[in-house]
ZADRENLO-969076 format. One record per residue (C-alpha): x, y negated, z; residue number from 0. Coordinates in steps of 0.001 Angstrom, whole numbers, always signed. Example, Ala and Ser with C-alpha at 12.3 -4.5 7.8 and 13.67 -1.06 7.14 Angstrom:
BEGIN
(atom (+12300,+4500,+7800),0)
(atom (+13670,+1060,+7140),1)
This chain:
BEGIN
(atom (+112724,+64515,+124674),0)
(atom (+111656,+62936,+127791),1)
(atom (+111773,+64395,+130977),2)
(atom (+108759,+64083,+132778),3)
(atom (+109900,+63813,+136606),4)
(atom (+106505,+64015,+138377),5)
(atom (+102856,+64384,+137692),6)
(atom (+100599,+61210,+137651),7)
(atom (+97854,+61268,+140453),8)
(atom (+99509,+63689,+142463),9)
(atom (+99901,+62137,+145809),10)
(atom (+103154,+63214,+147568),11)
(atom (+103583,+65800,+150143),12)
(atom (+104396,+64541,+152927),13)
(atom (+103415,+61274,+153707),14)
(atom (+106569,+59237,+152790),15)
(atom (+105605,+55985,+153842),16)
(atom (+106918,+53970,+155762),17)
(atom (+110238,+53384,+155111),18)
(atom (+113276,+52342,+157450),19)
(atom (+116972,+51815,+157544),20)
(atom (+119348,+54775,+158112),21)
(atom (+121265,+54387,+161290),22)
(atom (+124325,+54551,+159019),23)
(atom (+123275,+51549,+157459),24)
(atom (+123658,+52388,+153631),25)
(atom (+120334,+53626,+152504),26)
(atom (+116694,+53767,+152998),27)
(atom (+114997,+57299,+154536),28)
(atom (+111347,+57773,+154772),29)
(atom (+108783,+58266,+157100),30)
(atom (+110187,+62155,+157261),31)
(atom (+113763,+60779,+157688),32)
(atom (+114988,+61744,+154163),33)
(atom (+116946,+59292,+151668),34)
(atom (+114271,+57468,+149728),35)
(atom (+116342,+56240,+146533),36)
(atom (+115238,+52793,+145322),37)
(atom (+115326,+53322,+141276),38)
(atom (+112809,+50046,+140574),39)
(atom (+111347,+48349,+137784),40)
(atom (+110173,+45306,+137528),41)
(atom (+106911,+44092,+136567),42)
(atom (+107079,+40407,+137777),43)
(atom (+103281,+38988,+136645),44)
(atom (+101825,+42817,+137383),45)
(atom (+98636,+41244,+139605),46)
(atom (+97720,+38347,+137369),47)
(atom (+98031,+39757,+133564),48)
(atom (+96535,+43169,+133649),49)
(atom (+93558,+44567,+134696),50)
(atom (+93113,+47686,+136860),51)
(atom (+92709,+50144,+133815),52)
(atom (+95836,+48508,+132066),53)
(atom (+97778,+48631,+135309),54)
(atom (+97069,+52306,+135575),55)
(atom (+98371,+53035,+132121),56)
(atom (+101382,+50907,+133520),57)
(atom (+102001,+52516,+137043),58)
(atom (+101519,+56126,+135616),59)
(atom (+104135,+55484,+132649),60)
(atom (+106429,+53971,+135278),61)
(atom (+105878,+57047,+137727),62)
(atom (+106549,+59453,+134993),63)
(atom (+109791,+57875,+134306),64)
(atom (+111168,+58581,+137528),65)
(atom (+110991,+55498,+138965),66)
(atom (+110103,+55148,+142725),67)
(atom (+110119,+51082,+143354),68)
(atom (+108088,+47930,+141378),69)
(atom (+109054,+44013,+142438),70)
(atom (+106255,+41621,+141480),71)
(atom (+104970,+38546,+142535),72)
(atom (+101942,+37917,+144379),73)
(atom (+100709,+35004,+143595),74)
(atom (+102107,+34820,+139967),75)
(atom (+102801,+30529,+139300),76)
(atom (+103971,+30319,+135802),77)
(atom (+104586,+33825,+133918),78)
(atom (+101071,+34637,+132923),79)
(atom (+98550,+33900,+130032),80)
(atom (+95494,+32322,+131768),81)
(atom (+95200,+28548,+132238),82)
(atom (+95794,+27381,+135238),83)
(atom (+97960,+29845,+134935),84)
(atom (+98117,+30988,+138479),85)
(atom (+94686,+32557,+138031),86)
(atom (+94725,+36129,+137697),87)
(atom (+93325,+37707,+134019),88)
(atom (+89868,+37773,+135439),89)
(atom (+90217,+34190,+136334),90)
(atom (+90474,+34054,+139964),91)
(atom (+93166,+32107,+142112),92)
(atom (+95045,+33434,+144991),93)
(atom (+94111,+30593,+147489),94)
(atom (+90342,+28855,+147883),95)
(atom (+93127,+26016,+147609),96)
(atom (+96349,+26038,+146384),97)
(atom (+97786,+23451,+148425),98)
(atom (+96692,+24424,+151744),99)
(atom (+97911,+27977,+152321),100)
(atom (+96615,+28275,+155174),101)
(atom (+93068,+28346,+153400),102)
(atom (+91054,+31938,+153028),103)
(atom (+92692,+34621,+150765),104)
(atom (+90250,+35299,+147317),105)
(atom (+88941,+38310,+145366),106)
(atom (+92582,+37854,+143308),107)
(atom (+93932,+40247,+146380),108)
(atom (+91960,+42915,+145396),109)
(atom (+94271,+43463,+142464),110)
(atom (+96624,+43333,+144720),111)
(atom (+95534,+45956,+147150),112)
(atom (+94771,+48132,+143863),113)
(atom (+98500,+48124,+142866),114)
(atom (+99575,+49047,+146180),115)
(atom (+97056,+51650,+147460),116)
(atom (+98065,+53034,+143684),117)
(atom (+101652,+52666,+143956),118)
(atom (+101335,+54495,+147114),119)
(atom (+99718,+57608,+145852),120)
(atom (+102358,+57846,+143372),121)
(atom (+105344,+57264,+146006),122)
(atom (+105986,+54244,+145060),123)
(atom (+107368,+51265,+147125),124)
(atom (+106427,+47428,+146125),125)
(atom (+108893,+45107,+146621),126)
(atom (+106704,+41739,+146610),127)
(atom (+107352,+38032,+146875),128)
(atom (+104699,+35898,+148413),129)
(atom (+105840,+32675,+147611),130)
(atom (+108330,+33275,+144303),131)
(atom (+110644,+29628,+144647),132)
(atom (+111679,+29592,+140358),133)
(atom (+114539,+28284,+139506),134)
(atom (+115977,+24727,+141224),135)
(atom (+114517,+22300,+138543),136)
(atom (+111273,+24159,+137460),137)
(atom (+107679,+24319,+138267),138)
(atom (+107690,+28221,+137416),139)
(atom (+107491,+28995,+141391),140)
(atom (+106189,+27596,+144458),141)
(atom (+109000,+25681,+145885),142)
(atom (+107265,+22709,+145556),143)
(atom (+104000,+24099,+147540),144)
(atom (+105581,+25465,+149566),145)
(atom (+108218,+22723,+150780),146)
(atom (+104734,+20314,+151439),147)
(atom (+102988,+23004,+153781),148)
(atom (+102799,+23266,+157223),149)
(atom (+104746,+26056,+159578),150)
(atom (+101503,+26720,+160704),151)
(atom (+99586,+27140,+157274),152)
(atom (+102395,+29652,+156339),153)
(atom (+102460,+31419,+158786),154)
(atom (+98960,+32074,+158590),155)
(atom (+99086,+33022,+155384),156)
(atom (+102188,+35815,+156337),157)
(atom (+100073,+37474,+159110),158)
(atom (+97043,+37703,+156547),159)
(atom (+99103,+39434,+154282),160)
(atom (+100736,+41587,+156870),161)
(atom (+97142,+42254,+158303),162)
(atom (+96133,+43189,+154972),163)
(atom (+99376,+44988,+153924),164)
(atom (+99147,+47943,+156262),165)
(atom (+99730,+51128,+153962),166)
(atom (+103416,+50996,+154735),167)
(atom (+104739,+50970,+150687),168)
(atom (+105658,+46992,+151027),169)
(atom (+108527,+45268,+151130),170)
(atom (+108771,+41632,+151747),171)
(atom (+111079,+39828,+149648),172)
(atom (+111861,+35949,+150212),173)
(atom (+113355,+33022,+147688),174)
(atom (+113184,+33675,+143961),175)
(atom (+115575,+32863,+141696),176)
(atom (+116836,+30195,+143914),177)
(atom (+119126,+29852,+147056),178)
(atom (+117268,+27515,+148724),179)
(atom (+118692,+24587,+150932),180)
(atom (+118102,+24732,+154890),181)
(atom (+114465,+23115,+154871),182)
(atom (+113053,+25395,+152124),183)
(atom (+114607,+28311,+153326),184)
(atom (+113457,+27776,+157070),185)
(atom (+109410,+27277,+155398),186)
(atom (+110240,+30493,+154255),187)
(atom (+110849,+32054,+157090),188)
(atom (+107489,+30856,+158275),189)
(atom (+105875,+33387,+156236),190)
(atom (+108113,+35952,+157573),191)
(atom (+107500,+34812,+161159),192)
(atom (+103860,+35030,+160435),193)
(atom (+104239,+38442,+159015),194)
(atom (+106259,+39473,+161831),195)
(atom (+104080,+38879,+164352),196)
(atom (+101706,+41553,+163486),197)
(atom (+104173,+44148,+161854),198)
(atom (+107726,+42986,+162827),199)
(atom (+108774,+46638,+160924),200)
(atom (+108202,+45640,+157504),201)
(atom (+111109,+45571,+155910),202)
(atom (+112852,+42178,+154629),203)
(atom (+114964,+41164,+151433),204)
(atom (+115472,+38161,+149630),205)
(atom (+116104,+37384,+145995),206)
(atom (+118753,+34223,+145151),207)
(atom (+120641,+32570,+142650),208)
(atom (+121735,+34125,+139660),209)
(atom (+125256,+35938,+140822),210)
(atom (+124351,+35207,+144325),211)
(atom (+123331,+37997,+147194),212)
(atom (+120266,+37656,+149495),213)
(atom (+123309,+38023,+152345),214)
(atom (+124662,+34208,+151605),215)
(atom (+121238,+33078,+152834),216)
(atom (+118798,+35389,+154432),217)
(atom (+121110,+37999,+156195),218)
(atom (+120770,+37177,+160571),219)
(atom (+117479,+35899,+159643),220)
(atom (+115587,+38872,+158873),221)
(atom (+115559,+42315,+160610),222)
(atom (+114892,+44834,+159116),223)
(atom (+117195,+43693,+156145),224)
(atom (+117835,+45167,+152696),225)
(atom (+120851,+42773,+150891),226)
(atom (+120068,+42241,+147572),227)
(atom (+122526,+41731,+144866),228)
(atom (+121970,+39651,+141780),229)
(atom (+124340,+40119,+138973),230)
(atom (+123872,+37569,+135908),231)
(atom (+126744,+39899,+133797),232)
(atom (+127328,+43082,+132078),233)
(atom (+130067,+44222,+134220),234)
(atom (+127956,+44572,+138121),235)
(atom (+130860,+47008,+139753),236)
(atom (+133008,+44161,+141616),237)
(atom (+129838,+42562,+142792),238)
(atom (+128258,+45365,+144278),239)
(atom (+131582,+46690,+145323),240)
(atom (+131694,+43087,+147696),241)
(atom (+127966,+44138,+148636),242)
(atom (+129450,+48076,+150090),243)
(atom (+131751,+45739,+152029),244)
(atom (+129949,+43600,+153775),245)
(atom (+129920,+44411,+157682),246)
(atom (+127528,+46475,+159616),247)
(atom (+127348,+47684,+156809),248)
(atom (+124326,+46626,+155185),249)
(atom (+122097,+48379,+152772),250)
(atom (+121757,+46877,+149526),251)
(atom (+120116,+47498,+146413),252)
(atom (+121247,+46122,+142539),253)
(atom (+118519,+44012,+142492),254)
(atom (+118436,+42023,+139096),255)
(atom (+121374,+42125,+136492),256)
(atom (+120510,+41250,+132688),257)
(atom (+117395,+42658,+131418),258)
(atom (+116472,+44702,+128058),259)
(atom (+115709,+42141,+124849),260)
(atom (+116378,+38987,+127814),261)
(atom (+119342,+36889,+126234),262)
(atom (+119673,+35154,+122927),263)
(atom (+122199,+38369,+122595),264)
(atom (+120470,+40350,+123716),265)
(atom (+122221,+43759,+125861),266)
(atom (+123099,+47028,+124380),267)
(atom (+121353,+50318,+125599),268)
(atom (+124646,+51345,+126608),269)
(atom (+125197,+48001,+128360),270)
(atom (+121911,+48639,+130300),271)
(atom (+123147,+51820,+131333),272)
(atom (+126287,+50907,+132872),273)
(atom (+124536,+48347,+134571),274)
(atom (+122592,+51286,+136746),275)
(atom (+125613,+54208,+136914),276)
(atom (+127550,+51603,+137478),277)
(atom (+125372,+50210,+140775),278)
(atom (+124091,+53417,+142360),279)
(atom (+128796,+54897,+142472),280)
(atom (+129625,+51993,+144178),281)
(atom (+127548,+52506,+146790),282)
(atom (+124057,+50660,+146394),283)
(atom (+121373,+52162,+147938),284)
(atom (+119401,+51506,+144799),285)
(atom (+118953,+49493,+141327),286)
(atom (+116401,+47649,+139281),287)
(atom (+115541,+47936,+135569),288)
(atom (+114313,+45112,+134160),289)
(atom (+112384,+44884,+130393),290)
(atom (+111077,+41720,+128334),291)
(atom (+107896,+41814,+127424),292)
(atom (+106919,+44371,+130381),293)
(atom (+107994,+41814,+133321),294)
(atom (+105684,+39120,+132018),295)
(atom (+103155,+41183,+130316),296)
(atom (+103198,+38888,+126923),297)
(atom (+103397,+35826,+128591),298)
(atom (+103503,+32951,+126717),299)
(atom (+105944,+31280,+128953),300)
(atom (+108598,+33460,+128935),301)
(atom (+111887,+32152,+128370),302)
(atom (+112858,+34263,+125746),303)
(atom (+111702,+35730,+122350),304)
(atom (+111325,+40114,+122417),305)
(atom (+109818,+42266,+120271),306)
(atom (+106903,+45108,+120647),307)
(atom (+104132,+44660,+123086),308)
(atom (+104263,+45512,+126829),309)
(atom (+102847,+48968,+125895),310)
(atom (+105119,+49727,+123055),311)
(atom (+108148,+49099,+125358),312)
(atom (+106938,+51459,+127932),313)
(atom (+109149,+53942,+125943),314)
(atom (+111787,+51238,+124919),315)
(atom (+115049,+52947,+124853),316)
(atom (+116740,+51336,+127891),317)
(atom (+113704,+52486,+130049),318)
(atom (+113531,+55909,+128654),319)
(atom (+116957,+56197,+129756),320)
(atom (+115966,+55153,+133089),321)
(atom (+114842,+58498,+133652),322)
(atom (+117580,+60471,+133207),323)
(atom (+119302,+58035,+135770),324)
(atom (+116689,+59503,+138180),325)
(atom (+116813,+63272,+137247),326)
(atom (+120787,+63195,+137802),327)
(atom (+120977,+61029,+141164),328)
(atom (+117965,+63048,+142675),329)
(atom (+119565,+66187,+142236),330)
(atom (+122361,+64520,+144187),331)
(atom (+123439,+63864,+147294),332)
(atom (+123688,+60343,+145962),333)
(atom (+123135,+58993,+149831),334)
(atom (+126689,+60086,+150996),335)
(atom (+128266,+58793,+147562),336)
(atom (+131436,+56755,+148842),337)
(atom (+133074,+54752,+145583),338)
(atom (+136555,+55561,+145031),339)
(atom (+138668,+52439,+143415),340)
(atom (+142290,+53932,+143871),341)
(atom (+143805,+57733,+142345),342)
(atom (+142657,+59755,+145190),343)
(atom (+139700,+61296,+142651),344)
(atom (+140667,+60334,+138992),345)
(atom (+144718,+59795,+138614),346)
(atom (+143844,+58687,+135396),347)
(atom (+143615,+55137,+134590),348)
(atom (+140059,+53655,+136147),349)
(atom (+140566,+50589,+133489),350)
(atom (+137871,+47450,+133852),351)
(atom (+134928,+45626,+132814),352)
(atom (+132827,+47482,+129997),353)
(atom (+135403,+50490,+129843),354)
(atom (+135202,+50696,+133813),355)
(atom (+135181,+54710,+134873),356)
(atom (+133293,+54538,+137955),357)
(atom (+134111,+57855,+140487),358)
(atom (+132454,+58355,+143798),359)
(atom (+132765,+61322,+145914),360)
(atom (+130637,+61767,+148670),361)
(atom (+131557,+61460,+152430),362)
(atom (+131492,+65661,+153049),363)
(atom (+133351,+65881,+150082),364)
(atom (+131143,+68319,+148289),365)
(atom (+130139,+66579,+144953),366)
(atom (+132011,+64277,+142821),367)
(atom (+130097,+62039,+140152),368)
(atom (+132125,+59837,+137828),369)
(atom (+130798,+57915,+134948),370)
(atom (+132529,+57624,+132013),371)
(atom (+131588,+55111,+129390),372)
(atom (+132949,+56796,+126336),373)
(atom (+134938,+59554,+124904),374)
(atom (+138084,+60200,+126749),375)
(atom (+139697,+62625,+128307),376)
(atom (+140408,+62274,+132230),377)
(atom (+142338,+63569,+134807),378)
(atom (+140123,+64949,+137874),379)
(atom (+141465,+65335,+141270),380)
(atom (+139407,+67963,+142320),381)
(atom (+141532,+68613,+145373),382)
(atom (+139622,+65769,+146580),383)
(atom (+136661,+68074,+147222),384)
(atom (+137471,+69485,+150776),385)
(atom (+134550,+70351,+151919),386)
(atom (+134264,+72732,+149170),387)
(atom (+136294,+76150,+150002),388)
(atom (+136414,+78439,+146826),389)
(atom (+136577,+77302,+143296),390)
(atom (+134485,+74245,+141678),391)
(atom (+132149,+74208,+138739),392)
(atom (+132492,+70772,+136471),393)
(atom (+129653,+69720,+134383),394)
(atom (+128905,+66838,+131938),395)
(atom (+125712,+64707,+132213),396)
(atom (+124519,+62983,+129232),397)
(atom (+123099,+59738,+129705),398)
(atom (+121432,+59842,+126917),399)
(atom (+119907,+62848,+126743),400)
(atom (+119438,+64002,+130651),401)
(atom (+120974,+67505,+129612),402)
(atom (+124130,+69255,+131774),403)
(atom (+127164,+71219,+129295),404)
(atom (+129269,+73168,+131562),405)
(atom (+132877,+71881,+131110),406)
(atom (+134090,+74931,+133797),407)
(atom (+131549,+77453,+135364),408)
(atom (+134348,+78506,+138098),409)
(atom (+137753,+77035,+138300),410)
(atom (+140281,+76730,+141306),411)
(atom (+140931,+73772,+142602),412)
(atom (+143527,+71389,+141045),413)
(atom (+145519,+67938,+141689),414)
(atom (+145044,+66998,+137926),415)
(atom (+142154,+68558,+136065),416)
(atom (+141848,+67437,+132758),417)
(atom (+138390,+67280,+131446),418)
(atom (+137315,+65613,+128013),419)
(atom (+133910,+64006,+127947),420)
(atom (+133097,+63874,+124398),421)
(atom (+131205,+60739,+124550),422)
(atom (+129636,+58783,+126930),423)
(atom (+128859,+61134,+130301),424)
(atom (+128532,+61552,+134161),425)
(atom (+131321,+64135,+134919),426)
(atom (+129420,+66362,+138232),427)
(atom (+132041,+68627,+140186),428)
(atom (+130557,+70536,+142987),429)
(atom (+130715,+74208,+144088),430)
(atom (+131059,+77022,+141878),431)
């Protein structure tokens, strides 16, 4: 049965937004200084291909499911179902002209503003890209607009949407599917600059290449800045283990991996959940879901065949099991997580790629989490909990079920505690 995390149209208590960088640098906190976990989906062509009704239906679902971020794109170019298909379902454009944006914003905003006052009532953070580039070689972004503007047109058009853009749930994210070369990424920026100049607080990240970071690009050119890490494989440890590395340190989020029914072969529930345990114990801050048909809404022009319409895979099973990602990391202290690689918490063999057992302890050393991907038995260091003085309870966290078995209620502490998982679970050692 699904757990239902929160209730819809309950605005939280307190105000959350807006959010900021930890002065640790690893995670977002919000406006009351507490860890604001990024657990995102991603409903790409959101403003253009539903209407506010059907975007309520959406949101709520998405709320209920635990999940606490949405990326989209605002203006949509390609991925919708109207004709030209940068109009919005009701027919509108984004721009009185298309090539000048410097020209006045349209009614196709008001969508817009309906997703994020909305989003905002339900806690929810939009992650949105103004000017979504497409992949080098296609027309399904605006890199070609956006190459022939002016500084000064897009700038204009980032301090309108900044101006507009003032309820503190948005985050700006630059590129698209695309690491762009210096002249295109430096028009860019010239939304950014605009938008900086009325709210220079607005958090900044940047979405590139498939298997490439926002870091290789946009990092010393945006502040605030969230990384964001794009894995185009199964397997997303080692990349966002290089992410966790990266001086300062940086906060990053597992921003796009493969998405549900997106691939000729398409990936296994099981593969979609090792793509999120697998992201939020090695140390990102948060982690995106992504679905086919729910990121295009029934597009047309989507790149690959799916099955079921956007409603019917509102309870897909890769998103249902979304949610019990949330329940278990929110009754963590998932924001001091640390990722262990070596034997210091599992002596057992860690192995790789799709049989990867992922371990992270967190930095007081009072709760352990470590995913394992099928049945095995492994060897727990729980000596590695220090901060804990008496004796440790060990649980086991289905992943695809959200329900806890106690594997010990109270047991001393050990160098090599053996603990079976019976299938595919989240071993949680914390106090007794």
């Amino acid at each position: 049965m699904l757990v239902i995390l929160r209730s819809p149209l309950v605005a939280p208590e307190p105000e959350i937004f807006p959010l900021s960088i930890h002065a640790s640098g690893r995670y977002l906190v919000d406006a009351q200084g507490d860890p604001f976990l990024i657990h995102g989906d991603t409903p790409w062509s959101l403003p253009a291909q539903l209407t506010n009704a059907q975007i309520t239906t959406y949101l709520e679902d998405t709320v209920e499911k635990g999940f606490s971020a949405i990326m989209l794109e605002a203006p949509v170019k390609e991925f919708t179902s109207q004709a030209p298909d940068y109009n919005n379902v009701d027919g509108v454009a984004p721009l009185t002209s298309m090539t000048d944006w410097g020209s006045a914003l349209t009614a196709y905003w008001n969508r817009v503003d309906f997703i994020v006052d909305l989003a905002k009532a339900h806690g929810v953070v939009c992650v949105i890209n103004p000017a979504y580039l497409g992949f080098s070689g296609t027309e399904e972004g605006w890199d070609t607009e956006v190459s022939a503007e002016s500084n000064a047109d897009l700038q204009t058009y980032g301090s309108r949407l900044a101006t507009r853009y003032t309820q503190g749930n948005v985050i700006l994210c630059v590129g698209g599917d695309q690491t762009p070369g210096a002249a295109l990424r430096d028009k860019q920026l010239q939304i950014i600059t605009g938008s900086d100049s009325v709210n220079s607080a607005i958090i900044k990240t940047g979405h590139a290449a498939p298997g490439e970071p926002a870091y290789t690009t946009w990092n010393g050119r945006m502040s605030p800045f969230l990384n964001f890490a794009y894995a185009d494989v199964n397997d997303v440890y080692d990349v966002c283990l290089t992410e966790y590395g990266r001086a300062g340190p940086i906060p990053f989020i597992m921003g796009e991996a493969i998405y549900e029914q997106e691939r000729a072969s398409p990936i296994s529930a099981a593969g979609l959940r090792r793509q999120s345990y697998q992201a939020l114990l090695s140390g990102a801050c948060g982690q995106f879901f992504g679905n086919s048909p729910i990121w295009h809404f029934e597009s047309p022009n989507a790149p690959f065949s799916y099955t079921g319409t956007w409603e019917s895979n509102l309870d897909s099973t890769g998103r249902q099991h979304q949610a019990f990602v949330a329940a278990l990391f929110r009754a963590v202290k998932w924001h001091l997580l640390v990722p262990k690689t070596d034997t210091s918490l599992v002596s057992s063999s860690l192995s790789t790629g799709d049989t990867r057992i992922c371990p992270a302890l967190t930095s007081d050393a009072t709760q352990a989490l470590i995913w394992v991907p099928s049945s095995q038995t492994v060897t727990v260091v729980t000596d590695a909990l220090t901060g804990i003085a008496g004796n440790v309870r060990i649980r086991l966290y289905n992943t695809t079920t959200g329900a806890y078995t106690v594997n010990q209620a109270s047991v001393a502490k050990s160098s090599g505690q053996s603990v079976a998982t019976g299938g595919e679970r989240v071993i949680v050692v914390d106090a007794a």
